[in-house]
C-alpha positions as CSV (number, residue, x, y, z in Angstrom):
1,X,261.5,75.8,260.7
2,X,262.2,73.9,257.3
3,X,264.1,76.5,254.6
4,X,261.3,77.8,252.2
5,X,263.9,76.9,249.1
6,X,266.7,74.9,249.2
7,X,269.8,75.6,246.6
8,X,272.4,73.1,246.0
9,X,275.8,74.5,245.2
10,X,275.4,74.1,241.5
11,X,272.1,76.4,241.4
12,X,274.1,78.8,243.9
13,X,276.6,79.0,240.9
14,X,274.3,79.1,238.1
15,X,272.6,82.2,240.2
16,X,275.7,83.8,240.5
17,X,276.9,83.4,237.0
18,X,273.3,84.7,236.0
19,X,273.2,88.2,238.3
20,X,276.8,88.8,236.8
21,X,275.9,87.7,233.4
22,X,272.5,89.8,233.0
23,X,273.6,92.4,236.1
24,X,270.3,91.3,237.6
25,X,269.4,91.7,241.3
26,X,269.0,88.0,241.8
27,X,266.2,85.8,240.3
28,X,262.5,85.2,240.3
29,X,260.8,81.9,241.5
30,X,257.4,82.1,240.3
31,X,255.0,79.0,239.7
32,X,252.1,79.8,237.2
33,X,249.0,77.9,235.3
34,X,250.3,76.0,232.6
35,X,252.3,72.7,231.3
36,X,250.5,69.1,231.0
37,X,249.8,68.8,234.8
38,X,248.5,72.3,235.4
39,X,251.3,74.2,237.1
40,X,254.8,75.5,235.6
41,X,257.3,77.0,237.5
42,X,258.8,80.2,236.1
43,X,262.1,81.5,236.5
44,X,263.0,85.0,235.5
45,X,266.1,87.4,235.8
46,X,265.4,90.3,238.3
47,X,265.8,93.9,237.0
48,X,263.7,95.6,239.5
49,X,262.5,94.5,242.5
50,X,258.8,93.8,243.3
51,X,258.3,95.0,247.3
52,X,255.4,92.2,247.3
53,X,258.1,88.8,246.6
54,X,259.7,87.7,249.5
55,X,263.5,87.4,249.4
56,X,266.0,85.0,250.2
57,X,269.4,85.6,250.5
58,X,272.0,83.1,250.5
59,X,276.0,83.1,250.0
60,X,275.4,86.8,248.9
61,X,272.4,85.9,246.6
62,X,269.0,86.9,245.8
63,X,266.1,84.6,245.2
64,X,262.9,86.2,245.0
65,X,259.9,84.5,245.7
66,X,256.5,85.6,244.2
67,X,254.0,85.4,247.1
68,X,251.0,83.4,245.4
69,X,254.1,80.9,245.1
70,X,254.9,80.3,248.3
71,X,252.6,77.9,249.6
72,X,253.8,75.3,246.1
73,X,257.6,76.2,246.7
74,X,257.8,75.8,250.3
75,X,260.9,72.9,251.0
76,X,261.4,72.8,247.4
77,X,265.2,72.3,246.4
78,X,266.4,73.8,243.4
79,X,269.3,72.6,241.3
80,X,271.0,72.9,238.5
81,X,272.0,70.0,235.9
82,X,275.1,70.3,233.6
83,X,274.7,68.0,230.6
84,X,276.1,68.0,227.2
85,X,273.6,69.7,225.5
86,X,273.5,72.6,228.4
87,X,271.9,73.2,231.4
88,X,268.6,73.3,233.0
89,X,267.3,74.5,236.7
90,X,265.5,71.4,238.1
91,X,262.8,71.6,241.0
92,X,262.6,68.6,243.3
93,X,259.1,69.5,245.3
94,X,257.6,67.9,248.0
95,X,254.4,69.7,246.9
96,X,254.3,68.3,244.1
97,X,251.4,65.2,244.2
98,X,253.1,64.8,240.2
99,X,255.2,66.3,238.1
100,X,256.2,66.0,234.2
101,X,258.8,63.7,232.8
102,X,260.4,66.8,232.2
103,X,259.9,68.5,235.4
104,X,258.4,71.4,233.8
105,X,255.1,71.2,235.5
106,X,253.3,69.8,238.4
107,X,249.9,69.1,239.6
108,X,250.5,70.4,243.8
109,X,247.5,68.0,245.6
110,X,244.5,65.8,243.9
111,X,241.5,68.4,244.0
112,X,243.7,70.4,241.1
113,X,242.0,69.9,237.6
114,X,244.4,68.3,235.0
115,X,245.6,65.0,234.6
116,X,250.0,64.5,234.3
117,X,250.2,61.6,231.5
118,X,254.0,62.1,232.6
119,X,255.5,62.9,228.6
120,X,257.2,66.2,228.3
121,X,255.4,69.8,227.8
């Protein structure tokens, strides 16, 4: 059975730096309506638990998953990218029929309303 979300070593560190940082439980992979191609994914510092997400655990981590969320995130890889200016978290999903230049959004199969002109949200 594929993994239901794959972290490369710098999101395993951006996690880590993150549950020490806010003394969260872990995080919060959600994916939600929004953004130019009609899904965003949301990620959120976990305070208390929600019984209903499904957890991942990992190197000592905790990625929670919100269940309506499964089904878009399943295989997805999350990163996360250094650059000069920052950081950001990064999705590569094979779900994902498009996605924003920005990688903000997504449209997950060609019967979801919404068009991805492919500029940034």
């Amino acid at each position: 059975m594929d993994k239901l979300l794959i972290l490369t070593e710098n999101a395993k560190d951006f996690i880590k730096k993150s549950m020490d940082e806010e003394k969260c439980e872990g995080v919060r992979v959600d994916v939600v309506p929004g953004g130019c191609c009609g899904m965003t994914y949301k990620l959120d510092f976990v305070k208390e638990v929600d019984s209903s997400d499904l957890l991942l655990e990992e190197d000592g981590l905790k990625v929670y998953v919100a269940p309506k969320a499964v089904m878009f995130v399943s295989g997805m890889t999350m990163d996360y990218v250094k650059t000069p200016m920052g950081g950001n978290v990064v999705f590569e999903n094979p779900n994902a029929r498009s996605s924003c230049g920005c990688g903000k959004s997504f449209r997950p199969d060609d019967s979801f309303g919404g068009g991805c002109g492919g500029g940034c949200c």
